[in-house]
PDBQT receptor file of N, H, CA, C and O in Angstrom, charges set to zero:
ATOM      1  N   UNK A   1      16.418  10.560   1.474  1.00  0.00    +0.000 N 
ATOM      2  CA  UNK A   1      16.646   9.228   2.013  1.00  0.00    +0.000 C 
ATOM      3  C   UNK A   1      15.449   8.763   2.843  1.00  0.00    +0.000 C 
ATOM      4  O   UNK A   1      15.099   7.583   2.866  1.00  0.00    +0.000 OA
ATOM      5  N   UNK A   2      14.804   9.785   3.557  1.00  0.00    +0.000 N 
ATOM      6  H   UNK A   2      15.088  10.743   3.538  1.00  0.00    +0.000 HD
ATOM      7  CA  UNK A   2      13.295   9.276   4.384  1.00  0.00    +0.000 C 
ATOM      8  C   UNK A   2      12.554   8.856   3.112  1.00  0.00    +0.000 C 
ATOM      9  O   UNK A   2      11.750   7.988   3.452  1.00  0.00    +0.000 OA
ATOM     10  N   UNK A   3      12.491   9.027   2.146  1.00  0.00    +0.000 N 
ATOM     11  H   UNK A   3      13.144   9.732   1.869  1.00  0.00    +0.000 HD
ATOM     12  CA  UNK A   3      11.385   8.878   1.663  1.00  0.00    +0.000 C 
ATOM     13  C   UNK A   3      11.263   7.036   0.975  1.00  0.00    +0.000 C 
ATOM     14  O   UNK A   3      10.291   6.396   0.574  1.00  0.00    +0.000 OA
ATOM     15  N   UNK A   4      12.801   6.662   1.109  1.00  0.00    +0.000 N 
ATOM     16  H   UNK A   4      13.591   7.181   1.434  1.00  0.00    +0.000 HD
ATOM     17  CA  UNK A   4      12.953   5.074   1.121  1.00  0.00    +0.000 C 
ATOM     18  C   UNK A   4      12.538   4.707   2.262  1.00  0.00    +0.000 C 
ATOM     19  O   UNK A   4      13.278   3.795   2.633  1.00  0.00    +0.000 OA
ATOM     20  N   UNK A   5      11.325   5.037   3.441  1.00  0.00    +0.000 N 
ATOM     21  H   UNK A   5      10.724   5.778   3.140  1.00  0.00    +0.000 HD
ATOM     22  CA  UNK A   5      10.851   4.352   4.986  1.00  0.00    +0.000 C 
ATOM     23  C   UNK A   5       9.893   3.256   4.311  1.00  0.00    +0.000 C 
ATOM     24  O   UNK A   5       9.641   2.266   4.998  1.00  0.00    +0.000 OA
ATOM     25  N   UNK A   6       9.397   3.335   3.167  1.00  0.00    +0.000 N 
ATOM     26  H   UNK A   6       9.601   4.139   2.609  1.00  0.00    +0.000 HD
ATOM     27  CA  UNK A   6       8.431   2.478   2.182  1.00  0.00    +0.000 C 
ATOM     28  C   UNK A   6       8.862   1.771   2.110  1.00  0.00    +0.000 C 
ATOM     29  O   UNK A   6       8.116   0.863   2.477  1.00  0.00    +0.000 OA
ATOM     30  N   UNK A   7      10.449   1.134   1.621  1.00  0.00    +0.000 N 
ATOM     31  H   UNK A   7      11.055   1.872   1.324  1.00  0.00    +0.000 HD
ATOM     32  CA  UNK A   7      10.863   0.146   1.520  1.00  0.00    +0.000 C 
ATOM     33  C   UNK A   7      11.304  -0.614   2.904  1.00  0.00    +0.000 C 
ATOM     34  O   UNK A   7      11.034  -1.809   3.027  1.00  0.00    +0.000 OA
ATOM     35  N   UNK A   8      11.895   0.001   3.802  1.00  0.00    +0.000 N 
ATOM     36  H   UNK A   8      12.114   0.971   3.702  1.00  0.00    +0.000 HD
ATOM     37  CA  UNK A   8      11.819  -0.791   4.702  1.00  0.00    +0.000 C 
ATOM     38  C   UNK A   8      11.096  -1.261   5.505  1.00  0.00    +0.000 C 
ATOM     39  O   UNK A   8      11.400  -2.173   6.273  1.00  0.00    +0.000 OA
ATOM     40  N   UNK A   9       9.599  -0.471   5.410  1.00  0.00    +0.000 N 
ATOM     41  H   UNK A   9       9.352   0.270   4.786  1.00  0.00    +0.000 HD
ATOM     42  CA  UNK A   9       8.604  -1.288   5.978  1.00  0.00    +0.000 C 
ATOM     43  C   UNK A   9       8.039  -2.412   5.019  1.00  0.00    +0.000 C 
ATOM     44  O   UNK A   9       7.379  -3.318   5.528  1.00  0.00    +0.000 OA
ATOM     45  N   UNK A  10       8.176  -2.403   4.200  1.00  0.00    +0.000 N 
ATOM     46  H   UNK A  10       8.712  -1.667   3.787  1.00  0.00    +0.000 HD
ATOM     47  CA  UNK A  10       8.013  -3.757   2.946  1.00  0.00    +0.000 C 
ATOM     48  C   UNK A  10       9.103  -4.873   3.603  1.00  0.00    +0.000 C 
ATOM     49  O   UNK A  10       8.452  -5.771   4.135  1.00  0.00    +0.000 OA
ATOM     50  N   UNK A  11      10.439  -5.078   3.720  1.00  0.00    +0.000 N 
ATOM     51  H   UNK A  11      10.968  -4.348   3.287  1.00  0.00    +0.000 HD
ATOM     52  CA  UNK A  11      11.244  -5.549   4.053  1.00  0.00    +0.000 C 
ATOM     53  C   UNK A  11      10.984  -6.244   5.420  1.00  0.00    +0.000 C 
ATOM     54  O   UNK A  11      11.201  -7.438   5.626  1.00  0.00    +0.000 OA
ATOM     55  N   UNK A  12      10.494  -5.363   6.330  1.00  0.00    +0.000 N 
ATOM     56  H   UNK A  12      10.317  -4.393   6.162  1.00  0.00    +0.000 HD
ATOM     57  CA  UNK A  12      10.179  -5.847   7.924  1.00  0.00    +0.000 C 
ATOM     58  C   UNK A  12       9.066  -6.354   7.548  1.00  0.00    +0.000 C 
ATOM     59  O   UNK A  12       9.058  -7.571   7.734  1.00  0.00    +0.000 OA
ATOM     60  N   UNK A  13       8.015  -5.906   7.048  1.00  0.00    +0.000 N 
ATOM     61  H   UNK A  13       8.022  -4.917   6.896  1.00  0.00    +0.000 HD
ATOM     62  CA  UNK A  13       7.050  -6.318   6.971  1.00  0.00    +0.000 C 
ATOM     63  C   UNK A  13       6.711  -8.265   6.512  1.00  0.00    +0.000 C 
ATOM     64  O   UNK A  13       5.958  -9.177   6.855  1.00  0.00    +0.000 OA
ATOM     65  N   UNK A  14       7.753  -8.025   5.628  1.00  0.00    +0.000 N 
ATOM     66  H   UNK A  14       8.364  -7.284   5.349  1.00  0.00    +0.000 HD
ATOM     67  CA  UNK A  14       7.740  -9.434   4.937  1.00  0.00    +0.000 C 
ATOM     68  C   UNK A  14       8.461 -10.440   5.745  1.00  0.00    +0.000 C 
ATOM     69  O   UNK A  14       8.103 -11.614   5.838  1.00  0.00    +0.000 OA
ATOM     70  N   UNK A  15       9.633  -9.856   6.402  1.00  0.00    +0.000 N 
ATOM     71  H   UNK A  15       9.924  -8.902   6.326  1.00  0.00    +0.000 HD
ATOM     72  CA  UNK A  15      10.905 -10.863   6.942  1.00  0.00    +0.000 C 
ATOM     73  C   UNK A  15       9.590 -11.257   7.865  1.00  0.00    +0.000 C 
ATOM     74  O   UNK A  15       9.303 -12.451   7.778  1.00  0.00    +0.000 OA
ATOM     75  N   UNK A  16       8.725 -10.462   8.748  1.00  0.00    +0.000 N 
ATOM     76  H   UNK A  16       8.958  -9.492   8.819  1.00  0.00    +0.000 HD
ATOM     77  CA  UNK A  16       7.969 -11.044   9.481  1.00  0.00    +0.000 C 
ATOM     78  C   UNK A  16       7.064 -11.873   9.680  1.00  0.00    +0.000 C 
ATOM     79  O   UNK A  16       6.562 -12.416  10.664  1.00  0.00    +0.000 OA
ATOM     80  N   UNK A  17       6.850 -11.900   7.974  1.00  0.00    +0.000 N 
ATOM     81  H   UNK A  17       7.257 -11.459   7.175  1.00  0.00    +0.000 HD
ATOM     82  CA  UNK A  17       5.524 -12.659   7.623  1.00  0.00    +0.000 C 
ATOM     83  C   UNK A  17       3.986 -12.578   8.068  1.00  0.00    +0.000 C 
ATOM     84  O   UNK A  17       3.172 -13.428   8.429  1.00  0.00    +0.000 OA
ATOM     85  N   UNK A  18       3.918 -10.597   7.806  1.00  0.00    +0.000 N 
ATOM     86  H   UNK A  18       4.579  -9.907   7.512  1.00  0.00    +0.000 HD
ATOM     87  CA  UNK A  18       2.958 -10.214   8.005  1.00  0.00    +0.000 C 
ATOM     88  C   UNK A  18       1.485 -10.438   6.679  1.00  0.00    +0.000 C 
ATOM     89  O   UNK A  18       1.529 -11.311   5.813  1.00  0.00    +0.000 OA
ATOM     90  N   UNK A  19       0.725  -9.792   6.780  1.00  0.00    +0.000 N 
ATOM     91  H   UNK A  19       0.689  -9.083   7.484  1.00  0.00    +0.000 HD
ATOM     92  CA  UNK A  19      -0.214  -9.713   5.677  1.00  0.00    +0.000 C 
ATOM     93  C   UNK A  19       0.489  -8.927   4.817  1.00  0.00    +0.000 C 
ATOM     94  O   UNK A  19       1.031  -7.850   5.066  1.00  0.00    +0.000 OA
ATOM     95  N   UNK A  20       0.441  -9.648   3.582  1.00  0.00    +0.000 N 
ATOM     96  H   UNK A  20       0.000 -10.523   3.380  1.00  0.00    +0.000 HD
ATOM     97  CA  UNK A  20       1.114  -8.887   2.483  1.00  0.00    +0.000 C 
ATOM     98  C   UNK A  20       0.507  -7.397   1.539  1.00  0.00    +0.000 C 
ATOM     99  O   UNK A  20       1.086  -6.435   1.035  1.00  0.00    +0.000 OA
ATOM    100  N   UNK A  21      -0.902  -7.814   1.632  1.00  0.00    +0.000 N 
ATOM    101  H   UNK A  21      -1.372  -8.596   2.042  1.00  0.00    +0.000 HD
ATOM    102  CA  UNK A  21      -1.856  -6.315   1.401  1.00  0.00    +0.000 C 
ATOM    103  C   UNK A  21      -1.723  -5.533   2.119  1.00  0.00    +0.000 C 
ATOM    104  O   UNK A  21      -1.689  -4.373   1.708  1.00  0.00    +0.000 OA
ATOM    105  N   UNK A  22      -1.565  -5.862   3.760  1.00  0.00    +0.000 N 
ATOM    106  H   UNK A  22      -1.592  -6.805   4.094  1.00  0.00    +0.000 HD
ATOM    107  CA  UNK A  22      -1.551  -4.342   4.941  1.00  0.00    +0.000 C 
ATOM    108  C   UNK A  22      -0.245  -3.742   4.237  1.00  0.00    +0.000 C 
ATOM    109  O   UNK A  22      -0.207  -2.702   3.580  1.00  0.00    +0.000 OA
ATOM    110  N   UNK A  23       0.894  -4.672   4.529  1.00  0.00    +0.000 N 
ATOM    111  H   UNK A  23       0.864  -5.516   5.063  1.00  0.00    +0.000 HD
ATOM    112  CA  UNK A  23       1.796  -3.969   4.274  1.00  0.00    +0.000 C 
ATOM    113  C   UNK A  23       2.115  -3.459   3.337  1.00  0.00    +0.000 C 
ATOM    114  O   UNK A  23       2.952  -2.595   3.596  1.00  0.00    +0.000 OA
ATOM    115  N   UNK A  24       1.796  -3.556   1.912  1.00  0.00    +0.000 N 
ATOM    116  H   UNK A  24       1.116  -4.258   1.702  1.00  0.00    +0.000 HD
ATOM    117  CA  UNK A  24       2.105  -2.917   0.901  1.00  0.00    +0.000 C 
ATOM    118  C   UNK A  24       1.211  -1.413   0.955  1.00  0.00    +0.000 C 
ATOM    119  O   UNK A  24       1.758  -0.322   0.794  1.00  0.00    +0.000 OA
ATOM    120  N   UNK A  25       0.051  -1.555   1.159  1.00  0.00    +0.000 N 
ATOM    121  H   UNK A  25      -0.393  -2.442   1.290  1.00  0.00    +0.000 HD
ATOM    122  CA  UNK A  25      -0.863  -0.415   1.547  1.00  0.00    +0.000 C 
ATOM    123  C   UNK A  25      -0.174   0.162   2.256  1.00  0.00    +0.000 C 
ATOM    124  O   UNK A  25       0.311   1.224   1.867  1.00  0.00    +0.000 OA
ATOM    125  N   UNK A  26       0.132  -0.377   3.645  1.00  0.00    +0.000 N 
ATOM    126  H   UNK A  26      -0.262  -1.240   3.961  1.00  0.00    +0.000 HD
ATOM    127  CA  UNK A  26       1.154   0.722   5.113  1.00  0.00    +0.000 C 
ATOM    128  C   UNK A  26       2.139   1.423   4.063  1.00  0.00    +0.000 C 
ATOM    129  O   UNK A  26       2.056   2.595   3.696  1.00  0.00    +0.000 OA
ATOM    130  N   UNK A  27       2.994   0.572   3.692  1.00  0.00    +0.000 N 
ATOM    131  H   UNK A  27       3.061  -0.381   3.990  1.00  0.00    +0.000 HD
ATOM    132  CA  UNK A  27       4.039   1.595   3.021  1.00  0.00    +0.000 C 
ATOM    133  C   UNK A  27       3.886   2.135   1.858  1.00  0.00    +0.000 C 
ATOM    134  O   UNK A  27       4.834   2.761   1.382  1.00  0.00    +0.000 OA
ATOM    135  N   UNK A  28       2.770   2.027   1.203  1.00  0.00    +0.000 N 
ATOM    136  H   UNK A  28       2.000   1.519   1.590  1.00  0.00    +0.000 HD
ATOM    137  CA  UNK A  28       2.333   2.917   0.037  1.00  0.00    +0.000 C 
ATOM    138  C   UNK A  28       1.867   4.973   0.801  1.00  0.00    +0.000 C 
ATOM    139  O   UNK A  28       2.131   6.132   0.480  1.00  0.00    +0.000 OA
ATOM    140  N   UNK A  29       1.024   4.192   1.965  1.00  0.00    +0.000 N 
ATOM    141  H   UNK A  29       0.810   3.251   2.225  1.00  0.00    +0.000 HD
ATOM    142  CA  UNK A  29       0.619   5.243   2.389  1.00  0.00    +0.000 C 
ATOM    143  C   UNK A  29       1.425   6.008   3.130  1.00  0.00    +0.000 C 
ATOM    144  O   UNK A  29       1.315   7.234   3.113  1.00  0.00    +0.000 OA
ATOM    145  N   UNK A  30       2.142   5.506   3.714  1.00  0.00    +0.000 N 
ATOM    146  H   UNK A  30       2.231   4.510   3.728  1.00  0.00    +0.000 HD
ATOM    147  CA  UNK A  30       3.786   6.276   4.926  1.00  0.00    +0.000 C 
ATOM    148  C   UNK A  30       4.494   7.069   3.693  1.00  0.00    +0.000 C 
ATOM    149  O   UNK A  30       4.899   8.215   3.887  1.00  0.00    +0.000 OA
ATOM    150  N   UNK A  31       4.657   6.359   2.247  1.00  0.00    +0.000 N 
ATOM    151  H   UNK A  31       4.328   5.428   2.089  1.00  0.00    +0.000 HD
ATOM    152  CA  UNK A  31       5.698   6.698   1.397  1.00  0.00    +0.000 C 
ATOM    153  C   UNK A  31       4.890   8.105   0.845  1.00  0.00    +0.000 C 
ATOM    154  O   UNK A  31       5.449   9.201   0.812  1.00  0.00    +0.000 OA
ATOM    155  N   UNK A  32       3.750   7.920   0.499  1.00  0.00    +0.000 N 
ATOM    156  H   UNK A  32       3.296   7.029   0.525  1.00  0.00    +0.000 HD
ATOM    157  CA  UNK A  32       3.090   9.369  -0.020  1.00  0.00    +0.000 C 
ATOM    158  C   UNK A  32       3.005  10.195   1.190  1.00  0.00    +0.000 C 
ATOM    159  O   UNK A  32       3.223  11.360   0.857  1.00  0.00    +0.000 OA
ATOM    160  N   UNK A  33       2.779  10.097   2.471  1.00  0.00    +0.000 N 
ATOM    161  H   UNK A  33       2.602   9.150   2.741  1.00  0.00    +0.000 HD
ATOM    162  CA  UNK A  33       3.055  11.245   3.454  1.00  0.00    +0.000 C 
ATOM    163  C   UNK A  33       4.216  11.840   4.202  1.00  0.00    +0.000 C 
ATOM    164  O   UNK A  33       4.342  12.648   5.122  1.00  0.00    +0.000 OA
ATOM    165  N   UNK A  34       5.152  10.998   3.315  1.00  0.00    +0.000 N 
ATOM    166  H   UNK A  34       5.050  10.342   2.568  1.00  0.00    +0.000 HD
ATOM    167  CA  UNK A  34       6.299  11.438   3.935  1.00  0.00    +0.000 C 
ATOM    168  C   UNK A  34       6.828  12.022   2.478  1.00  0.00    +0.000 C 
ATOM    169  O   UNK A  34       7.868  12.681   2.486  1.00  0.00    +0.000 OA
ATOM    170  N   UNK A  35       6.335  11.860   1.589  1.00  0.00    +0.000 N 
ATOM    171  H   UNK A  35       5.490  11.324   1.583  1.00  0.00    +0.000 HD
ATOM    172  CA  UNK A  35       7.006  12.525  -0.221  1.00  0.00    +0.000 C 
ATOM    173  C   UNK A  35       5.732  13.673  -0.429  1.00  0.00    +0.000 C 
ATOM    174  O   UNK A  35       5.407  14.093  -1.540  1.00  0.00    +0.000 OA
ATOM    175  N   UNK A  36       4.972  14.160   1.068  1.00  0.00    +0.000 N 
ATOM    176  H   UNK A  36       5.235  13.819   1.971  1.00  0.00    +0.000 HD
ATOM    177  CA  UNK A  36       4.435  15.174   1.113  1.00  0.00    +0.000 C 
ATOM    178  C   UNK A  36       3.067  15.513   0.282  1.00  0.00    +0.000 C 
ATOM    179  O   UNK A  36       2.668  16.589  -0.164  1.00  0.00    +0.000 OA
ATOM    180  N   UNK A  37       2.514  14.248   0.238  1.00  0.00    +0.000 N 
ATOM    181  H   UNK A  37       2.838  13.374   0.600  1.00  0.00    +0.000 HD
ATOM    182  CA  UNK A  37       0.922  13.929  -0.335  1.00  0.00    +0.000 C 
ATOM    183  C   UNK A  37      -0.070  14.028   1.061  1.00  0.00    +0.000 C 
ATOM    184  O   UNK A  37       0.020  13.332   2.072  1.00  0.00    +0.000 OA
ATOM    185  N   UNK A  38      -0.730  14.771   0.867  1.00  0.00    +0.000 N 
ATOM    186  H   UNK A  38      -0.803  15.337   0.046  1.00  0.00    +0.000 HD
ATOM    187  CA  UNK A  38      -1.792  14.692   1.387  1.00  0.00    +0.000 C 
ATOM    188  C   UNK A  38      -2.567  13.446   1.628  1.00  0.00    +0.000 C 
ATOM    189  O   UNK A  38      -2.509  12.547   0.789  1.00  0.00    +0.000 OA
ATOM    190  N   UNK A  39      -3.505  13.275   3.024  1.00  0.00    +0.000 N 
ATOM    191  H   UNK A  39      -3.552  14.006   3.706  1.00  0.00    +0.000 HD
ATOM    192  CA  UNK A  39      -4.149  12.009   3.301  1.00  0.00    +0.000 C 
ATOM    193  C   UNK A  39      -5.175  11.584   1.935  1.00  0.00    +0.000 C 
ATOM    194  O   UNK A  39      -5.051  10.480   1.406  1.00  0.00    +0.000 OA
ATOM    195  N   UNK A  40      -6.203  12.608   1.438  1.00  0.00    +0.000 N 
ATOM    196  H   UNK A  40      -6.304  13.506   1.867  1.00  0.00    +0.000 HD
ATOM    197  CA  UNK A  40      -6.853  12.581   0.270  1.00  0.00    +0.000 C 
ATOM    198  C   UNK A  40      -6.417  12.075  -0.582  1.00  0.00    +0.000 C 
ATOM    199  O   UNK A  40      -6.860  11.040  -1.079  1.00  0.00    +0.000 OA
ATOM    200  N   UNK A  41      -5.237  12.820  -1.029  1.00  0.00    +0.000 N 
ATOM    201  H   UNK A  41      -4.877  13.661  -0.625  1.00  0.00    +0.000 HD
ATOM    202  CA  UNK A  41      -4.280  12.698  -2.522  1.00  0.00    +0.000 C 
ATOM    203  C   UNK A  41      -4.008  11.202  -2.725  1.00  0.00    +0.000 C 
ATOM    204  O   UNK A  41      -4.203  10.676  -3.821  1.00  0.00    +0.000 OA
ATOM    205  N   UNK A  42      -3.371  10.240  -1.226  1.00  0.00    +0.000 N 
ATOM    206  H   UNK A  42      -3.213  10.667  -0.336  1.00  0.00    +0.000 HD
ATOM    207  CA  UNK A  42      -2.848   9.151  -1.443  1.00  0.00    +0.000 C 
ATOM    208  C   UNK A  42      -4.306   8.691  -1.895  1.00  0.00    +0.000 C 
ATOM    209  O   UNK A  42      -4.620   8.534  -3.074  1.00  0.00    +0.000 OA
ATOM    210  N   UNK A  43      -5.331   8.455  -0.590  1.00  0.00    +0.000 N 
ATOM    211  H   UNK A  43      -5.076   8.582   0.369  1.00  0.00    +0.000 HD
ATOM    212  CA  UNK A  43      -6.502   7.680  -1.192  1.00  0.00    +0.000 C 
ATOM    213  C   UNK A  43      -7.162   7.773  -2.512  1.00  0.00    +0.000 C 
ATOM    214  O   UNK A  43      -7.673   6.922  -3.239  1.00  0.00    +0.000 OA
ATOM    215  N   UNK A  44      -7.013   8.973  -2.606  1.00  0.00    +0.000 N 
ATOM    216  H   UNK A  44      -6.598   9.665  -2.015  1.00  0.00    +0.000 HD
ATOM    217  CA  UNK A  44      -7.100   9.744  -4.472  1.00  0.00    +0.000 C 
ATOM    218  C   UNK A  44      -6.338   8.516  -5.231  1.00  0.00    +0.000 C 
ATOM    219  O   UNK A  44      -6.964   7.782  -5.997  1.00  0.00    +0.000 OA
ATOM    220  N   UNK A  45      -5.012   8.348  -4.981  1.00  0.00    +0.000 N 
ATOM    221  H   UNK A  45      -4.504   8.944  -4.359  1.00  0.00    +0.000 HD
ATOM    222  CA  UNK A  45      -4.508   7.438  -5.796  1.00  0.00    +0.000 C 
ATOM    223  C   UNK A  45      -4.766   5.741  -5.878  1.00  0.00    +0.000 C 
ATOM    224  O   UNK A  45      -4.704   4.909  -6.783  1.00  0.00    +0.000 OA
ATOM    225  N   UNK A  46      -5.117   5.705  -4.305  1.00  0.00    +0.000 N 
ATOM    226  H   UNK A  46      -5.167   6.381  -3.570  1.00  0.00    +0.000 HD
ATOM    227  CA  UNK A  46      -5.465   4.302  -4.226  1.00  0.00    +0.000 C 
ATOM    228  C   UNK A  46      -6.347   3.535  -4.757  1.00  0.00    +0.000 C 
ATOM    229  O   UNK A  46      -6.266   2.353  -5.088  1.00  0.00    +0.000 OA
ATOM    230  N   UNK A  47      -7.637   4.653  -4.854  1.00  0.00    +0.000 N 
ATOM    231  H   UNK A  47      -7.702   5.613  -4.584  1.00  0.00    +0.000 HD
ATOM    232  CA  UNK A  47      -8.931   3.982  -5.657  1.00  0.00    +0.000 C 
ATOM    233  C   UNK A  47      -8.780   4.122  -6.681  1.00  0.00    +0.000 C 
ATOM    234  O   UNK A  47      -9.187   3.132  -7.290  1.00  0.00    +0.000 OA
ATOM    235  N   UNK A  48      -8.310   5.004  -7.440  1.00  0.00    +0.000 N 
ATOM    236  H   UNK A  48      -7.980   5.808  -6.946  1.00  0.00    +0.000 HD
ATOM    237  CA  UNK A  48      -8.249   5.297  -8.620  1.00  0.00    +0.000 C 
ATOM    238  C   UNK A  48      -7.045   4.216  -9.524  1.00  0.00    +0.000 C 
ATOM    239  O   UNK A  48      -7.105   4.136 -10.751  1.00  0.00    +0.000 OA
ATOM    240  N   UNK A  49      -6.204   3.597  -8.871  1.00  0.00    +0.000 N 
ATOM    241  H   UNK A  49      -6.155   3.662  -7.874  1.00  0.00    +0.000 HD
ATOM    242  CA  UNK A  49      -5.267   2.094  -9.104  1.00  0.00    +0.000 C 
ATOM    243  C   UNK A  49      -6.694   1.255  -8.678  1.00  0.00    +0.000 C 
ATOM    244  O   UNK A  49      -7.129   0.765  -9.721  1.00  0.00    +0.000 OA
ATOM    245  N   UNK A  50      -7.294   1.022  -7.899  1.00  0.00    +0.000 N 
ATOM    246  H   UNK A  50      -6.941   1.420  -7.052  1.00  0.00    +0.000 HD
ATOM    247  CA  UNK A  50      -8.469   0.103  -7.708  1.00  0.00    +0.000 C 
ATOM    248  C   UNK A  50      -9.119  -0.187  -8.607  1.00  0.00    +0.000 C 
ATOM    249  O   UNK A  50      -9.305  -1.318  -9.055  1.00  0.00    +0.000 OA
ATOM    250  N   UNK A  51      -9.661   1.096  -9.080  1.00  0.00    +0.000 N 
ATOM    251  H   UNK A  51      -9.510   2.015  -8.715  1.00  0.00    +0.000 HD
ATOM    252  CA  UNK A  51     -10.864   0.589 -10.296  1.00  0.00    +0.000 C 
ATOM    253  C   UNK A  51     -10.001   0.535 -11.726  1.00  0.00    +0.000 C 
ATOM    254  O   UNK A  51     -10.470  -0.095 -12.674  1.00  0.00    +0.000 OA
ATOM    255  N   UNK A  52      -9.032   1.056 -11.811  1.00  0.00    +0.000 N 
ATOM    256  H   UNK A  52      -8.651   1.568 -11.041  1.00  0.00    +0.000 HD
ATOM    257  CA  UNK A  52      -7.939   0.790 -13.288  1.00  0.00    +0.000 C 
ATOM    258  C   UNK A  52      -7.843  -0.883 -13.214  1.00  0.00    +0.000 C 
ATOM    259  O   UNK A  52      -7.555  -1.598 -14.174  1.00  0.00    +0.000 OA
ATOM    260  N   UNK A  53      -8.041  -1.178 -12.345  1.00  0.00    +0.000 N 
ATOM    261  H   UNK A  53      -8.275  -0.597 -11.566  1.00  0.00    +0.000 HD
ATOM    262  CA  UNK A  53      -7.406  -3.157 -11.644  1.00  0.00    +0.000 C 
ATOM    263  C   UNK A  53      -8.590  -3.905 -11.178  1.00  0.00    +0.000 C 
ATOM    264  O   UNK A  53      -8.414  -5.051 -10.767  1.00  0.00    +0.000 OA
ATOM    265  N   UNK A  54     -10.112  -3.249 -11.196  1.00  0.00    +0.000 N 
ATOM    266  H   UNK A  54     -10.255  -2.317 -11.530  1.00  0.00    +0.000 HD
ATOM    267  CA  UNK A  54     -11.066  -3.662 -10.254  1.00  0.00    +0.000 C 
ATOM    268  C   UNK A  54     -10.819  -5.508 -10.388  1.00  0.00    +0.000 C 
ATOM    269  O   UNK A  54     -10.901  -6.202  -9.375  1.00  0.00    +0.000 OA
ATOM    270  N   UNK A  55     -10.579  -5.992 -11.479  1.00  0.00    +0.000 N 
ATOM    271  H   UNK A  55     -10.511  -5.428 -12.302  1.00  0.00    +0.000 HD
ATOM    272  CA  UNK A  55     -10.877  -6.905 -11.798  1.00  0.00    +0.000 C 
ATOM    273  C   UNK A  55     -10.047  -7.966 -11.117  1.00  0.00    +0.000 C 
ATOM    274  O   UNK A  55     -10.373  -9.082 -10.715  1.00  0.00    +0.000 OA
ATOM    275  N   UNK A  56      -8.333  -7.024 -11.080  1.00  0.00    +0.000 N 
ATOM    276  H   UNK A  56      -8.068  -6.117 -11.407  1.00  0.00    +0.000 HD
ATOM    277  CA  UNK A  56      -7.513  -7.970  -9.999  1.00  0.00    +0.000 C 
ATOM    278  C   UNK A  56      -8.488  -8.320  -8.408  1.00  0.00    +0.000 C 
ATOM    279  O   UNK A  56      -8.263  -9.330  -7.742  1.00  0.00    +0.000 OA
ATOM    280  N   UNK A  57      -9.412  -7.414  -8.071  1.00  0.00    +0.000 N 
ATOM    281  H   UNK A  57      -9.594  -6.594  -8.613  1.00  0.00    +0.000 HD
ATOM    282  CA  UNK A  57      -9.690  -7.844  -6.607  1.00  0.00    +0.000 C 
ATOM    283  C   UNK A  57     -10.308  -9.002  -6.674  1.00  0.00    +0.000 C 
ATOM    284  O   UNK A  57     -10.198  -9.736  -5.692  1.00  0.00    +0.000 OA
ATOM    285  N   UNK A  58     -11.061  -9.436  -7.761  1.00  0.00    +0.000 N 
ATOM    286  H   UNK A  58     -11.151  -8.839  -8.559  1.00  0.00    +0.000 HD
ATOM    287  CA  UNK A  58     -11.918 -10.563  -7.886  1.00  0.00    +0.000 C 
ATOM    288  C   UNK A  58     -11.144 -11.709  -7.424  1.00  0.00    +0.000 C 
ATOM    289  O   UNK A  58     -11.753 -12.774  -7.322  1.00  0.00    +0.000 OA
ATOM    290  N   UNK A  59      -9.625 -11.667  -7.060  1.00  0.00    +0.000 N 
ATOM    291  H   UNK A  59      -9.129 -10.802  -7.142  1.00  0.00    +0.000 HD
ATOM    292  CA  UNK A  59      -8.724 -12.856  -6.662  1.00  0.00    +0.000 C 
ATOM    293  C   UNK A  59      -7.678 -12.072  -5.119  1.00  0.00    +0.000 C 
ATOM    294  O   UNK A  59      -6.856 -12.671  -4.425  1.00  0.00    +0.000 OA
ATOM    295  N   UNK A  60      -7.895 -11.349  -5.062  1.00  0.00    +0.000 N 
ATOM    296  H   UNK A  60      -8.562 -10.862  -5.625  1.00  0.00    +0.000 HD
ATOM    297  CA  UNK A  60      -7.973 -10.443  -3.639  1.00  0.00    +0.000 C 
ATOM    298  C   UNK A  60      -8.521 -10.548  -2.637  1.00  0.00    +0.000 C 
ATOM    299  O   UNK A  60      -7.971 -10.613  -1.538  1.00  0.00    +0.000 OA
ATOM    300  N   UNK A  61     -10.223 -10.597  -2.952  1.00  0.00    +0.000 N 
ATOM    301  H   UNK A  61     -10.670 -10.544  -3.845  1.00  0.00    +0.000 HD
ATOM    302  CA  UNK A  61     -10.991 -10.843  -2.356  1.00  0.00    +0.000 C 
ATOM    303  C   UNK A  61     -11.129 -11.422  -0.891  1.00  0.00    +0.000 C 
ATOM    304  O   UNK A  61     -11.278 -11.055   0.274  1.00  0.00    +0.000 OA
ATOM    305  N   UNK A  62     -10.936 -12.944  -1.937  1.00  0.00    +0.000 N 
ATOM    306  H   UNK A  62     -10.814 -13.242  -2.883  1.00  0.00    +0.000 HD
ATOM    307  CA  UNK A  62     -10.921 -14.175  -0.975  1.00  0.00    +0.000 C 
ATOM    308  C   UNK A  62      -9.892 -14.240  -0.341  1.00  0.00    +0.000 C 
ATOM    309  O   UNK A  62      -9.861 -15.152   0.485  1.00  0.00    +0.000 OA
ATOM    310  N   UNK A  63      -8.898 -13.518  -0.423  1.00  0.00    +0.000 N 
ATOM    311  H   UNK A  63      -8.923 -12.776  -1.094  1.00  0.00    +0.000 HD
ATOM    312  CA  UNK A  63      -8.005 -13.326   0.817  1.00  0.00    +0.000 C 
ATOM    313  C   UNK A  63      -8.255 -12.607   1.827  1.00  0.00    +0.000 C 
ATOM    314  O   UNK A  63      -8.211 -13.038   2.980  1.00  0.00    +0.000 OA
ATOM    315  N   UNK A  64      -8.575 -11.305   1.479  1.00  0.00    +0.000 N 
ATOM    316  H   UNK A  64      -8.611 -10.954   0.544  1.00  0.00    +0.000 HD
ATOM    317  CA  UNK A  64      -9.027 -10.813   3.054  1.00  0.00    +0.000 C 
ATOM    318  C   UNK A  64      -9.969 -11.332   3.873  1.00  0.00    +0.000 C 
ATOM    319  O   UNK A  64      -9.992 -10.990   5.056  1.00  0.00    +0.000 OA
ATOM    320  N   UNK A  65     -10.816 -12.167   3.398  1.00  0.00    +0.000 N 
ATOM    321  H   UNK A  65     -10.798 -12.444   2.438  1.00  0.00    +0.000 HD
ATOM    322  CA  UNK A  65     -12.070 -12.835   3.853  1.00  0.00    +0.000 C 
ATOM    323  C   UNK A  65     -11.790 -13.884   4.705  1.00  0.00    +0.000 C 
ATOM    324  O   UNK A  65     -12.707 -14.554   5.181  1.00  0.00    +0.000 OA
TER     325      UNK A  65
């Protein structure tokens, strides 16, 4: 059941009308260290979804900016 803390920081995150990238990242990364991934392993996964998608950032971008 901890390992649904991903979803409810998505949930708070949104009702709040935070940044929608932090938070999906926050609870991507809480959800792999609490389902017992290593700090590496997650970032392992993160870039590696990055460059499978590089092309989505090209409209990403200009949001964090």
């Amino acid at each position: 059941m901890i390992k649904l803390l991903g979803v409810l920081i998505i949930v708070v995150g949104f009702a709040l009308k935070l940044d929608t990238i932090a938070v999906v990242l926050t609870a991507g990364v809480v959800t792999g260290l609490v389902g017992g991934l290593s700090f590496n392993e997650i970032l392992t996964i993160l870039g590696d979804a990055f460059v499978k998608n590089r092309y989505m950032s090209v409209f990403l971008l200009p949001c964090l900016l």
